[in-house]
N, C-alpha and C positions, 0 to 999 in steps of 0.2 A: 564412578567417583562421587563422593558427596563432601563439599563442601557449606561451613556454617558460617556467615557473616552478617552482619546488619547492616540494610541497604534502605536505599529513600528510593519510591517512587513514583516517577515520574512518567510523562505524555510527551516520550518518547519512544519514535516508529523504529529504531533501530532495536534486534533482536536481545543483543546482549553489551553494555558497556563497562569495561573491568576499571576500575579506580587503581590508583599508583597504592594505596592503603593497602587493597585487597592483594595486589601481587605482591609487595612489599612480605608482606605477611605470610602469602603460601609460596614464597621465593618462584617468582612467573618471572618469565622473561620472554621477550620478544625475534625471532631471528626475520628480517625481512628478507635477507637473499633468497634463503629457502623457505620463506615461509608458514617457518611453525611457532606455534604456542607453547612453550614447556610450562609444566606447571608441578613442581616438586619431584622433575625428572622425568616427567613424562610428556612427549611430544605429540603435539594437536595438529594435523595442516589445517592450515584459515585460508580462505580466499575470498577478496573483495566484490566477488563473482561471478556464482553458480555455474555459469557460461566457461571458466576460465579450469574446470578439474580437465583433466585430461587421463580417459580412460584407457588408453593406448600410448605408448611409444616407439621411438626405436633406441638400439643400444647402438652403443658405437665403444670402440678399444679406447682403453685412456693411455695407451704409449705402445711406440712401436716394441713389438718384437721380433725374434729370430727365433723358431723351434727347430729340432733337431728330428731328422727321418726316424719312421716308426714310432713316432712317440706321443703319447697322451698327456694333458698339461691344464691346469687353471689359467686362464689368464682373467686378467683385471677390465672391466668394461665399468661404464657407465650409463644411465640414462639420461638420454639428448634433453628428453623437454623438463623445464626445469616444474614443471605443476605435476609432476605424476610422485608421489611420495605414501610411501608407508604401507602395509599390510602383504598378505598372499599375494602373486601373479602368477601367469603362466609364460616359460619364454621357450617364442618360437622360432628357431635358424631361417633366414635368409634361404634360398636355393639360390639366388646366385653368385652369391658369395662363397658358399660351397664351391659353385661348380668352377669358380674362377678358379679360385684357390688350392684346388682337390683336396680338399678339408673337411670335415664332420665338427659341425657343432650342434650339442646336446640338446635337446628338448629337455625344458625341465621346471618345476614347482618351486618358485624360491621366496620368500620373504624379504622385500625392497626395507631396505634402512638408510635413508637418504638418499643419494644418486648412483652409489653404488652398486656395481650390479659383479660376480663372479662367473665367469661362462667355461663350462668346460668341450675343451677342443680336443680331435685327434689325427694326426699327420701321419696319413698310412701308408706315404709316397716313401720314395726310396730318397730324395732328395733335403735339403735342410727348405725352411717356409720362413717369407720373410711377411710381418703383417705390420701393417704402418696406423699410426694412430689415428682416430677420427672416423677407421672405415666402417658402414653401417654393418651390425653384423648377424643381428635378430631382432626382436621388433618382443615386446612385452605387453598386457594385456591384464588388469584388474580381474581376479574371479573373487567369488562370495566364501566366503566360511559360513561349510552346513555342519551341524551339529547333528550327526547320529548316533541315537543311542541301540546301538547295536554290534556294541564293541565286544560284550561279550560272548557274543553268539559265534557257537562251535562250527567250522565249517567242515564239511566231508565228503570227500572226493569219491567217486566211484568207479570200479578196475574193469577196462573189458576181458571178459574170460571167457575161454572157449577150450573144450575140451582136443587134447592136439594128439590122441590118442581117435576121434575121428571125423577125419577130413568133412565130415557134411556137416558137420555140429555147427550150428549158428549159433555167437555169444548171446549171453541170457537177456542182452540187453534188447535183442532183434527176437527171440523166442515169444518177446511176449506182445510184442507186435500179432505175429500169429496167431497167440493165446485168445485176442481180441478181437480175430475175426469175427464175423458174424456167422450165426450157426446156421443160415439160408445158402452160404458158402459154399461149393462143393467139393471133395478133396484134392481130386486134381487142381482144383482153383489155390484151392490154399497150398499145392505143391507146388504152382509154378509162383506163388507168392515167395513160399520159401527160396526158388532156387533166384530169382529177380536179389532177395536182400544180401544173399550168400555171394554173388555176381558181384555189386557194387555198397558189399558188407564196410569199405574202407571211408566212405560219403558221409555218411551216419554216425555222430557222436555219441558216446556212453552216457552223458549225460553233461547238465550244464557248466561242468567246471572245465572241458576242453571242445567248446564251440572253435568253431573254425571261422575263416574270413576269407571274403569271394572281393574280386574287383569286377565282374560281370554286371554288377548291378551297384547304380547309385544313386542316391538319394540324398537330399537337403534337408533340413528343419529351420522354418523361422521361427529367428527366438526374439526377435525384436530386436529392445535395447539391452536385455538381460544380460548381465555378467556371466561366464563362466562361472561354474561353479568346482570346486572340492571338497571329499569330504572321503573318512576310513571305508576301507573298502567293506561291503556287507556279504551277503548270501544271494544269490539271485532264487528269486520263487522260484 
C-alpha cells in the first residue's frame, strides 16, 4: 500500500506516529479491543509489544451444542487469546478431547479473520453428543505463505504393469532394476535378484506419486522458531 502525505520531521525514537489529519483523510480508525489498524478497509494488527504476538493458540466452542448420531456438522469456535489475529494457520484437534467425546475434529488450513475460527466435527457414535461452550477443542498455529511458481507444471503419474498373461513377468518398473545390474554380475545372481523383487514385488513403489508411509521409523527436524509453512502442491524431483 502506498500512501502520499506531507509530514514534519522530527527526533522522534518512535517508528511510526499517524496525525488525526492523516486518518481523517484515508478514513483509519482505531479498534483497541482487538487491536487493529484499518486503513480504508483494511485491517493492520498493532501491538505495543513485540513480546505480546502470539504465534499459537487454543480454540475453544463459542456456545454449547447438541449434535445428532452419525452425523458430520460445522460448528462455531473461537480463538482463546485475544493477540493471535489475521492471515493463514494450521488447526490442530486436541486428542483428548477426541477421546473424551468420541468425536473427530478436522485438521485443517484456514484463514483467521478476527477471533473467529469454524471447526469441522463428526459424531460417528450411535448416540446424540452434547458439547458445552468454552471446551478447549484444537489449538491453532501461524504458518508462512510460500509463493510457488510452479503452478503450471503438469504432473504425471505412472501405472504399474505387468503382463498377467505370465506369472513370472516383473512390472517394468522392477525390470529395470535388473536392467542396471552390473555386467560383472552373474546370471544366476541376477535370477535370484529377479525372484527376491518378484517375492516382495508389493514393498516397491512405481514411482514418486504413490510412496507409502511406515511407523517403524521416526524421526524429528529442528526448525527452531520457524513458522510452518504452505504453499500449492508441486512435482516432486
Amino acid at each position: 500500500m502506498e500512501y502520499f502525505h506531507n509530514v514534519v520531521i522530527a527526533e522522534i525514537e518512535n517508528s511510526c506516529i499517524l496525525g488525526v489529519d492523516f486518518m481523517s483523510k484515508f478514513a483509519c480508525g482505531i479498534c483497541m479491543k482487538q487491536r487493529l489498524f484499518r486503513i480504508q478497509g483494511v485491517e493492520i494488527p498493532y501491538f505495543s509489544d513485540q513480546s505480546e504476538i502470539t504465534e499459537c493458540s487454543r480454540i475453544v466452542l463459542s456456545e454449547d451444542l447438541v449434535v445428532p448420531p452419525n452425523c458430520e456438522f460445522v460448528a462455531p469456535a473461537r480463538v482463546e487469546s485475544p493477540n493471535f489475529y489475521g492471515g493463514p494457520a494450521i488447526v490442530e484437534p486436541v486428542e483428548k478431547f477426541m477421546e473424551k467425546k468420541n468425536v473427530l475434529v478436522a485438521k485443517s488450513l484456514v484463514k483467521v479473520s478476527g477471533e473467529n475460527v469454524p471447526l469441522r466435527f463428526l459424531n460417528f457414535s450411535c448416540e446424540s453428543l452434547k458439547l458445552y461452550k468454552g471446551s478447549v477443542v484444537a489449538t491453532i498455529e501461524r504458518v508462512e505463505d510460500v509463493d510457488v511458481e510452479n503452478a503450471d507444471t503438469e504432473v504425471v503419474r505412472s501405472v504399474c504393469y505387468r503382463d498377467e498373461g505370465d506369472p513370472s513377468a516383473l512390472p517394468d518398473h522392477l525390470e529395470q532394476i535388473i536392467d542396471k545390474v552390473h555386467e560383472s554380475i552373474s546370471v544366476e545372481e541376477k535370477q535370484k535378484l529377479a525372484n527376491f523383487l518378484k517375492e516382495y514385488q508389493s514393498s516397491f513403489s512405481c514411482s514418486s506419486s504413490d510412496m507409502g508411509k511406515t511407523d517403524l521409523v521416526k524421526h524429528s527436524i529442528n526448525t527452531g522458531n520457524a513458522r510452518p509453512i504452505k504453499q500449492p502442491l508441486g512435482v516432486f524431483p
